[in-house]
KOLTI-968818 format. One record per residue (C-alpha): residue number from 1; residue in three letters; x, y, z. Coordinates in steps of 0.1 Angstrom, whole numbers, plus 5000, padded with zeros to 4 digits. Layout:
# KOLTI-968818
+-----+-----+------+------+------+
|   n | res |    u |    v |    w |
+-----+-----+------+------+------+
| NUM | ALA |    X |    Y |    Z |
...
+-----+-----+------+------+------+
//
This chain:
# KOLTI-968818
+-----+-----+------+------+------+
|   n | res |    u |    v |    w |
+-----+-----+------+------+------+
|   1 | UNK | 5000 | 5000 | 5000 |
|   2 | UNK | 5028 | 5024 | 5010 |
|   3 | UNK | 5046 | 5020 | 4976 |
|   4 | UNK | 5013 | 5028 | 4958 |
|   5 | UNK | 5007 | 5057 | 4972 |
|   6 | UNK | 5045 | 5069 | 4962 |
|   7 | UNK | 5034 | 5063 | 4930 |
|   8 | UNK | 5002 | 5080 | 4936 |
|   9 | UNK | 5018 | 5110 | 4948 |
|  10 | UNK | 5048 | 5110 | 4923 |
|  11 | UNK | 5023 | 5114 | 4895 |
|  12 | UNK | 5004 | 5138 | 4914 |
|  13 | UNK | 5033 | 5158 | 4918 |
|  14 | UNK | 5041 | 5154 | 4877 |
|  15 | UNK | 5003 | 5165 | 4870 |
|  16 | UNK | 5013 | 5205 | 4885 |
|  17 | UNK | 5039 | 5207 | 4854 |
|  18 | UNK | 5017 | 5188 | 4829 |
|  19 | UNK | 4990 | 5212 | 4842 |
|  20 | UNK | 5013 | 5244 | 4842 |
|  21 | UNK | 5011 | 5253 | 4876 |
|  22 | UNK | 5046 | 5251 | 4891 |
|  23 | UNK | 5081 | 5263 | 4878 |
|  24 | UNK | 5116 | 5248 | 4883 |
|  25 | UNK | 5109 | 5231 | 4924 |
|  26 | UNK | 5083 | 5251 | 4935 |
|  27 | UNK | 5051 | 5237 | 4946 |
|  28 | UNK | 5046 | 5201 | 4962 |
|  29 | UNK | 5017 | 5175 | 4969 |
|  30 | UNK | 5012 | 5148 | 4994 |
|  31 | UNK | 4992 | 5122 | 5001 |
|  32 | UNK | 4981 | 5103 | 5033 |
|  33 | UNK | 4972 | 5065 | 5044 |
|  34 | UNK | 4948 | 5071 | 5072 |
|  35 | UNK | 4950 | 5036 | 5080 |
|  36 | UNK | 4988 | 5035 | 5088 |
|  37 | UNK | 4992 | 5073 | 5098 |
|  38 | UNK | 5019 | 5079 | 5069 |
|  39 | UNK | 5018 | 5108 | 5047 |
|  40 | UNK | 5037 | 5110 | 5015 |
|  41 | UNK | 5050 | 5140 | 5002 |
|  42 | UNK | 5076 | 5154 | 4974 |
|  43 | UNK | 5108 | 5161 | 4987 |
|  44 | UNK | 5126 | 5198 | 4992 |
|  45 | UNK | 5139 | 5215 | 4957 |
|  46 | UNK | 5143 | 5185 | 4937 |
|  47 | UNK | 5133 | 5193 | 4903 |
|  48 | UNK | 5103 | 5173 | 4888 |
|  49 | UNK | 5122 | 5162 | 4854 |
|  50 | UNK | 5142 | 5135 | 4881 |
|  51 | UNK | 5120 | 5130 | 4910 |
|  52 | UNK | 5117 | 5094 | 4912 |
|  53 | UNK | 5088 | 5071 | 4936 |
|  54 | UNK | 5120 | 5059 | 4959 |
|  55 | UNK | 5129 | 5100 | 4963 |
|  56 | UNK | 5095 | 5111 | 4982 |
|  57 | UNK | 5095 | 5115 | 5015 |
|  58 | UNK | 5078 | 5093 | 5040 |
|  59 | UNK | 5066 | 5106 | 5074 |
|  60 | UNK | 5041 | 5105 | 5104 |
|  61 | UNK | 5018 | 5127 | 5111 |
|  62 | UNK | 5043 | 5142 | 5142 |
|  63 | UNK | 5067 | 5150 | 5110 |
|  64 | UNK | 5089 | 5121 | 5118 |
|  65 | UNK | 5109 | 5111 | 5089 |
|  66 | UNK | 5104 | 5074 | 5079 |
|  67 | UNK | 5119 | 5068 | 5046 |
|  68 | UNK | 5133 | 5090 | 5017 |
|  69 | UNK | 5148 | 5123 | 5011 |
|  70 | UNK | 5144 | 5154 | 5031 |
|  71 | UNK | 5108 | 5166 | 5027 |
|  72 | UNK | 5094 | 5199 | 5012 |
|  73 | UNK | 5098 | 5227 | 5034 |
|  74 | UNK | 5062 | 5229 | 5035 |
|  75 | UNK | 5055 | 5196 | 5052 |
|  76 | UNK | 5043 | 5213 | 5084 |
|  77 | UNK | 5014 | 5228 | 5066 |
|  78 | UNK | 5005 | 5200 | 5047 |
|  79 | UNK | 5006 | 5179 | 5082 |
|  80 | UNK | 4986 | 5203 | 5102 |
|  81 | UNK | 4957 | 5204 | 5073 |
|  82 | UNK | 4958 | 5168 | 5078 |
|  83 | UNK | 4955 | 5169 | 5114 |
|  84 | UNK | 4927 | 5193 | 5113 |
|  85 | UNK | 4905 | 5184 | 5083 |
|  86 | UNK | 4906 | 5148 | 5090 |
|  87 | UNK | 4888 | 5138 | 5058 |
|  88 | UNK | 4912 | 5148 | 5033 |
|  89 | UNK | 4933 | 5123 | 5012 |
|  90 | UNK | 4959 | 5148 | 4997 |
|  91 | UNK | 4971 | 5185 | 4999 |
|  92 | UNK | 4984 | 5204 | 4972 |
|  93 | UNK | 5006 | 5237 | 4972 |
|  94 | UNK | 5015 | 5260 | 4940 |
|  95 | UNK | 5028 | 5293 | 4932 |
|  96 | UNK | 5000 | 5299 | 4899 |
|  97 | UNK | 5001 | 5331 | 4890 |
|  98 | UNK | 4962 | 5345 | 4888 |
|  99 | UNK | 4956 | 5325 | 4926 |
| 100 | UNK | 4988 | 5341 | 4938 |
| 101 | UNK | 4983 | 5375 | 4927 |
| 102 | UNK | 4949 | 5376 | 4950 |
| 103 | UNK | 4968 | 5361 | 4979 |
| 104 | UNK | 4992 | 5395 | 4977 |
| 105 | UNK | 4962 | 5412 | 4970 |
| 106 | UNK | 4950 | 5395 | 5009 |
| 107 | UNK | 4915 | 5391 | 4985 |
| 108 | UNK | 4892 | 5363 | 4987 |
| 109 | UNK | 4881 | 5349 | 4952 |
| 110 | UNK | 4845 | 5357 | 4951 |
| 111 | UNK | 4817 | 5334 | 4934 |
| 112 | UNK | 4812 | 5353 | 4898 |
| 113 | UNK | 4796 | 5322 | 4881 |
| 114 | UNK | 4785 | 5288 | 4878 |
| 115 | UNK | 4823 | 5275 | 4870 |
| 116 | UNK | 4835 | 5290 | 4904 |
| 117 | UNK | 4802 | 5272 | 4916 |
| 118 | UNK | 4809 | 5240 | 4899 |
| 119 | UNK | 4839 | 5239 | 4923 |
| 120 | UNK | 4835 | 5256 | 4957 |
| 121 | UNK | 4804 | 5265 | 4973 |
| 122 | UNK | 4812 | 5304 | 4985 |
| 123 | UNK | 4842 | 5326 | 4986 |
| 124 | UNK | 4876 | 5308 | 4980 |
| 125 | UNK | 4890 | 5325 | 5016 |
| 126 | UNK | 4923 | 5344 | 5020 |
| 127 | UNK | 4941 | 5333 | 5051 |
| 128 | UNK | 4949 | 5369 | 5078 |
| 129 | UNK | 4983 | 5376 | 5078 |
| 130 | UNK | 5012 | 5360 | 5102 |
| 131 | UNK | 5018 | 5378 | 5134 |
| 132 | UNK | 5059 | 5381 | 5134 |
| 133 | UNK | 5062 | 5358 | 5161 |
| 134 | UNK | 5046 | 5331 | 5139 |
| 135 | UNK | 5067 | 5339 | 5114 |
| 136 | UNK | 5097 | 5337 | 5133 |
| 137 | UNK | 5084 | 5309 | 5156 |
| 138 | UNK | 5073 | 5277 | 5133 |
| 139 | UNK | 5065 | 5292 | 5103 |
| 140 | UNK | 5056 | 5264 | 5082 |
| 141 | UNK | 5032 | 5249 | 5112 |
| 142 | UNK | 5013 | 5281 | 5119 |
| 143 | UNK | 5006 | 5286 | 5082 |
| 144 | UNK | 4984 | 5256 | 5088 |
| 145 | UNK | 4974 | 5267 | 5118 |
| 146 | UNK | 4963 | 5304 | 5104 |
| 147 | UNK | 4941 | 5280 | 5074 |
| 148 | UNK | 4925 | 5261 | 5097 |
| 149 | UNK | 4916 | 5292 | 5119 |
| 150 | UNK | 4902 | 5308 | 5090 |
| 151 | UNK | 4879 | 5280 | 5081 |
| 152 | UNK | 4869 | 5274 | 5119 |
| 153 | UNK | 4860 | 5311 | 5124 |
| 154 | UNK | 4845 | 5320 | 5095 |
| 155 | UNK | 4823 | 5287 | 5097 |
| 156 | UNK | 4833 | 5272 | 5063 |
| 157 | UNK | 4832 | 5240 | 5053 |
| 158 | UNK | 4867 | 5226 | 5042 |
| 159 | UNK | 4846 | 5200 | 5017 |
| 160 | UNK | 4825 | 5224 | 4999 |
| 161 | UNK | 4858 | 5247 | 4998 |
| 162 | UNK | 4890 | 5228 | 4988 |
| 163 | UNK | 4911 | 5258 | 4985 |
| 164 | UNK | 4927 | 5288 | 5003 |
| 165 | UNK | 4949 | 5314 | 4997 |
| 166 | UNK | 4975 | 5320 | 5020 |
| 167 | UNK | 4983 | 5362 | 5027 |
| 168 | UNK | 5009 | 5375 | 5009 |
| 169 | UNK | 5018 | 5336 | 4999 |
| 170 | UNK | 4997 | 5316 | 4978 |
| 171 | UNK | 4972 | 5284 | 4974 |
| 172 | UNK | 4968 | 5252 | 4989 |
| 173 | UNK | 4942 | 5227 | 4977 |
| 174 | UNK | 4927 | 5194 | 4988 |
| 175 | UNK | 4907 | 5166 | 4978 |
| 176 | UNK | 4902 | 5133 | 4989 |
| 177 | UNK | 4930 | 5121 | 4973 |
| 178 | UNK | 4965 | 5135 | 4959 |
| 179 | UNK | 4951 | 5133 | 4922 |
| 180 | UNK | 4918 | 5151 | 4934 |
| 181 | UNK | 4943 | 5178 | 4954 |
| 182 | UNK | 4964 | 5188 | 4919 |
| 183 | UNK | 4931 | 5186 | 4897 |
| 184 | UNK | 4920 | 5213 | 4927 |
| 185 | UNK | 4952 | 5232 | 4917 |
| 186 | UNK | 4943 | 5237 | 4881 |
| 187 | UNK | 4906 | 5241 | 4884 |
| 188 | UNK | 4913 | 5269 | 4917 |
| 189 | UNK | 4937 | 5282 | 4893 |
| 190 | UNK | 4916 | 5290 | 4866 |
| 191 | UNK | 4882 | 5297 | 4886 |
| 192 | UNK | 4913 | 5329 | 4894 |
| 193 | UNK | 4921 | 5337 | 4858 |
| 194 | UNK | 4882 | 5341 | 4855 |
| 195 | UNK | 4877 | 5362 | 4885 |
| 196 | UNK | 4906 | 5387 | 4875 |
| 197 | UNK | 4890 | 5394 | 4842 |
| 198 | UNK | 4855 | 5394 | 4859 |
| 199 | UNK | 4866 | 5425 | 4886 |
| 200 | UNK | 4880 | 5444 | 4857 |
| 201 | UNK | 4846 | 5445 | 4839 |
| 202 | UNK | 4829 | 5451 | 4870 |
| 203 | UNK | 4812 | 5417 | 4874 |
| 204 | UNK | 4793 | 5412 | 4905 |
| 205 | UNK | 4787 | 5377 | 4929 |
| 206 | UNK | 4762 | 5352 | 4910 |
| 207 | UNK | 4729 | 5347 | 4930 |
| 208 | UNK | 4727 | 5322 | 4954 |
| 209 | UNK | 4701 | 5303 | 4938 |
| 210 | UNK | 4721 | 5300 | 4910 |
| 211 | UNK | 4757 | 5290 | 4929 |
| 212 | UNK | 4737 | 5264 | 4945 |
| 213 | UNK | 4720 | 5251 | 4918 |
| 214 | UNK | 4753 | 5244 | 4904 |
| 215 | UNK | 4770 | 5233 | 4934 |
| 216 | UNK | 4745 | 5208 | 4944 |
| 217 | UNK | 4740 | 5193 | 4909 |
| 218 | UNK | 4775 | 5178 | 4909 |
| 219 | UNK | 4778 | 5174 | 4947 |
| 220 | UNK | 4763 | 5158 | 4977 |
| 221 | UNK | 4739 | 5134 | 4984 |
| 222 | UNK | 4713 | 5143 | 4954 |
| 223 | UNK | 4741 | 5152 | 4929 |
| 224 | UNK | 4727 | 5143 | 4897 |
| 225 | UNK | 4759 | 5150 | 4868 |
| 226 | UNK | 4777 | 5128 | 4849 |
| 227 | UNK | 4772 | 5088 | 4853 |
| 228 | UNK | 4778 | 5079 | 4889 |
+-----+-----+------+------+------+
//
């Protein structure tokens, strides 16, 4: 099972470049067995043309290192989402330009249509911004502290919204898997593109009958698209 889900996460991590999402090293996925407690994950700045299965890092959820290289420098986030939204499978991270220009921006990514819709149900949040001390302190571990805080408080459900944007840093994404986490990525991605071009021309929030119309069609328990 473990070496499955190196494999897993390996092409997870190849889908970012196939999807255009990451240059050189940046950006990283992981993947979790629940069972076991083991998380997978892609290891610090080695570039994706030689990442291999036998490269990834292999650790516990205390950030224990089992097996592998040294892990992304962003392991602490991705274990603390884990920790706290306990039924995701795998957690993605990217620098993309459109979702990273609203993270600087410290803007949300508003519902503007039925694609956003299609894909989050609300507002894709931005995180508030690190206190110094938490930047200083463990910086890595309080930026999954400060998403999890801002799902808690502003009462937002981490499965109807499987993306953030980090202040002044940029995405992460989830799923219930690593593929499902990158395919979050691209989608989050361009649900951004859309919402630059929309706040240019003035666009204003689609109705809520509408964004749940389109949210419930291809979600929850009386989801009724494609052939499931």
């Amino acid at each position: 099972m473990l070496e499955e889900l190196k494999n897993q996460v390996l092409e997870a991590n190849l889908r970012l470049v196939e999807y255009g999402l990451v240059l050189f090293t940046w950006g990283n996925v992981s993947g979790i067995d629940r069972e076991k407690g083991l998380v997978v994950i892609k290891p610090s700045g080695v570039d994706y043309s030689v990442l291999k299965a036998q490269d990834l890092s292999v650790l516990d959820l205390e950030g224990n290192l089992i097996e592998g290289l040294k892990p992304s420098s962003d392991t602490p986030t991705h274990l603390e989402l884990y920790r706290r939204f306990p039924e995701i499978g795998g957690v993605a991270h990217t620098h993309s330009t459109c979702a990273v220009a609203f993270a600087q921006a410290a803007k949300g990514i508003k519902p503007y249509g039925t694609t956003h819709a299609d894909f989050a149900f609300g507002e894709i949040p931005c995180t508030r911004d690190l206190t110094q001390a938490e930047i200083n302190g463990e910086y890595e571990l309080n930026t999954g502290k400060v998403i999890a805080e801002r799902f808690e408080t502003g009462g937002i459900d981490y499965n109807a919204v499987p993306a953030v944007l980090v202040h002044s840093h940029g995405p992460f994404t989830w799923g219930k898997d690593c593929y499902d986490a990158a395919k979050n990525s691209a989608i989050l991605e361009e649900v951004a593109v859309m919402a630059l071009m929309s706040e240019t021309l003035g666009a204003s929030e689609a109705s809520k009958a509408i964004q749940s119309k389109h949210y419930f069609r291809k979600h929850g328990a009386n989801a009724y698209y494609g052939q499931g």
